[in-house]
KOLDO-351155 format. One record per residue (C-alpha): x negated, y negated, z. Coordinates in steps of 0.1 Angstrom, whole numbers, plus 5000, padded with zeros to 4 digits. Layout:
// residues N
XYZ...
***
This chain:
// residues 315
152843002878149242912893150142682916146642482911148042352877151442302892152841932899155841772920157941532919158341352945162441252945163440922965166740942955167240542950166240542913169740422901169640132930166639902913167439632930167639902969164140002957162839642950163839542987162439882998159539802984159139392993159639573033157739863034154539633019155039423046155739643075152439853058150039493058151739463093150139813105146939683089146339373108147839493139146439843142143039653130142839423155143839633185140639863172138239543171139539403204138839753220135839793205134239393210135739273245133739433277137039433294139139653271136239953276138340193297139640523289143340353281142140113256139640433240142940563238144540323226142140223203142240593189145740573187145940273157143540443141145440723138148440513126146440323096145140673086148940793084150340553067148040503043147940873033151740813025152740433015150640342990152240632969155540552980155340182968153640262940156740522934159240272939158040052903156740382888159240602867157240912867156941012905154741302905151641432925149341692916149142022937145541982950147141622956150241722976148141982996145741663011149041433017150141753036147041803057146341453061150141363076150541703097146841613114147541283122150741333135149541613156146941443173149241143177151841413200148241493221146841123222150241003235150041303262146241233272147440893275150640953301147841153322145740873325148740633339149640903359145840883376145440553374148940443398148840783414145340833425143940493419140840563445139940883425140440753392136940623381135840973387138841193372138940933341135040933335133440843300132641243306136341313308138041093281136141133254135941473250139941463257140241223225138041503208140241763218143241573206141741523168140741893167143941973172145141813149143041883124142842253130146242293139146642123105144242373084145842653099149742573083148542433052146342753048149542923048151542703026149742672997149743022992152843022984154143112947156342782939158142902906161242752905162242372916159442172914161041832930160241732968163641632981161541353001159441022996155641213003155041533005156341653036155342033045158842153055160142003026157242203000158042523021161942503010160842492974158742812978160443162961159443362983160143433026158743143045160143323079156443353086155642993081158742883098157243073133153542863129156042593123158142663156154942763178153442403161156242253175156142423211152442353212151842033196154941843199157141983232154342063257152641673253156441593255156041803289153241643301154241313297157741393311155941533344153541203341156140923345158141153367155041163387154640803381158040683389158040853418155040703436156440333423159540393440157440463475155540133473156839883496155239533480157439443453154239303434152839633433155339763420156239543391152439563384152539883381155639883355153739653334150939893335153040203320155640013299153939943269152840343265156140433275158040193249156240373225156740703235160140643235160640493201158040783183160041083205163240923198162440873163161741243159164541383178167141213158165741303120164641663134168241723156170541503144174341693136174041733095177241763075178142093059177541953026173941893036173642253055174442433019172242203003168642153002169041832991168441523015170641203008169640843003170440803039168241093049165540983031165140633040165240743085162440973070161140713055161240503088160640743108156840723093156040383094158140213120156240323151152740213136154539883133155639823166153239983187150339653176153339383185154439623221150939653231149839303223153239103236153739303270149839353282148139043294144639223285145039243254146638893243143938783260141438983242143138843213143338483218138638543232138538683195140238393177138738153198135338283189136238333151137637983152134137813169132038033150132837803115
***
């Protein structure tokens, strides 16, 4: 079969549950108009208030971005799914939901990394940092991260849709997810599973690494200051980015490595259960990372409350 007339389906698994995929849906819409407004304000804060123009906020600023652009590659579909009866996605249209999700969330893995560095400069070698975190130095690292991405991306989905797909044609999963179009392929992926496992070491463990050596870094100088306000300033300082590391890692780890039953290991397909942390998994750290940022960093509430203030006079 030519795979560029070839469709999917695109199986949630709730389709007998109407009134599960009406909540589903009623949730996900607002978690997704959540994303919007909180990821879109962080970016204008960043980009309006003097204040916020430091290689952290750059970051961070880089970082919601990156969240609207993965969520909306994936939730609009997946709403629309939910009141559609007909799930399907084109090919041509699965291969850009593929590219788009494993770019973002590549660069998200580096952009979290680049961003445990710069706590690590900033409470380590405080004196030094200005020069270390330069506009020289940060941008290019934010560069680095969305090339990564994006060619890191190119790179497995060159691979994939090479693939002859000629026998089920239904994604056990709510987008197309590229682990989940590999299992569907008749033919040996062992090729594609080592890009997939040196993507992982690369991409995924070694920011892991990095940030791991960061906070240990981090934690370490903390615990040597004697003022106890510099050191709860300091905490503030890394909490937020570490909250969210925590909950995006964690997140991963437990749909990636969690025990499966042996049902589910002599089965490609997923359960409702399965589905829906996947589902999760996707859109419930671009939620909270807007309300982590904004309710435990004084900058940026104050940032925010400039912005309405001027909104709000402006009329």
């Amino acid at each position: 079969m030519g795979n560029s007339n070839q469709s999917f389906v695109t199986e949630f698994g709730l389709s007998g549950h109407p009134r599960l995929e009406l909540f589903f849906f009623v949730l996900i819409f607002i978690m997704y108009v959540v994303i919007l407004l909180g990821n879109g304000t962080l970016i204008l804060i960043s980009i309006l208030d003097p204040h916020l123009h430091t290689p952290m906020y750059f970051f961070l600023g880089n970082l919601s971005f990156l969240d609207i652009c993965y969520t909306t590659t994936s939730i609009p579909s997946t709403l629309v799914s939910f009141l559609s009866e007909r799930k399907t996605i084109s090919f041509s249209g699965c291969a850009v939901q593929m590219f788009l999700n494993l770019a973002m969330g590549t660069t998200e893995c580096v952009i979290l990394g680049m961003m445990a560095f710069d706590r690590y400069v900033a409470i380590c070698n405080p004196l030094r940092y200005p020069i270390i975190m330069s506009k020289d130095a940060y941008v290019p690292m934010a560069v680095g991260s969305w090339f990564a991405g994006i060619v890191n991306s190119a790179v497995q989905n060159t691979f994939v849709v090479q693939l002859p797909f000629c026998r089920n044609n239904i994604i056990n999963h709510f987008s197309c997810e590229i682990l989940a179009v590999m299992k569907m392929a008749c033919a040996d992926i062992s090729g594609n599973e080592f890009l997939m496992l040196v993507d992982t070491i690369l991409f995924t463990l070694m920011p892991l690494l990095l940030i791991v050596i960061s906070y240990s870094l981090i934690i370490s100088s903390i615990l040597k200051t004697h003022s106890s306000e510099g050191r709860s300033k300091a905490f503030s300082t890394c909490s937020a980015h570490l909250t969210v590391v925590i909950i995006f890692y964690g997140t991963i780890l437990f749909m990636y490595m969690k025990p499966k039953s042996k049902e589910t290991l002599n089965s490609d397909d997923l359960d409702a259960t399965d589905k829906i942390i996947s589902m999760f998994y996707g859109v419930m750290t671009p939620t909270m990372n807007p309300l982590i940022y904004s309710l435990r960093n004084k900058d940026v509430k104050e940032a925010v409350k400039h912005l309405l203030n001027r909104s709000f006079f402006s009329k």
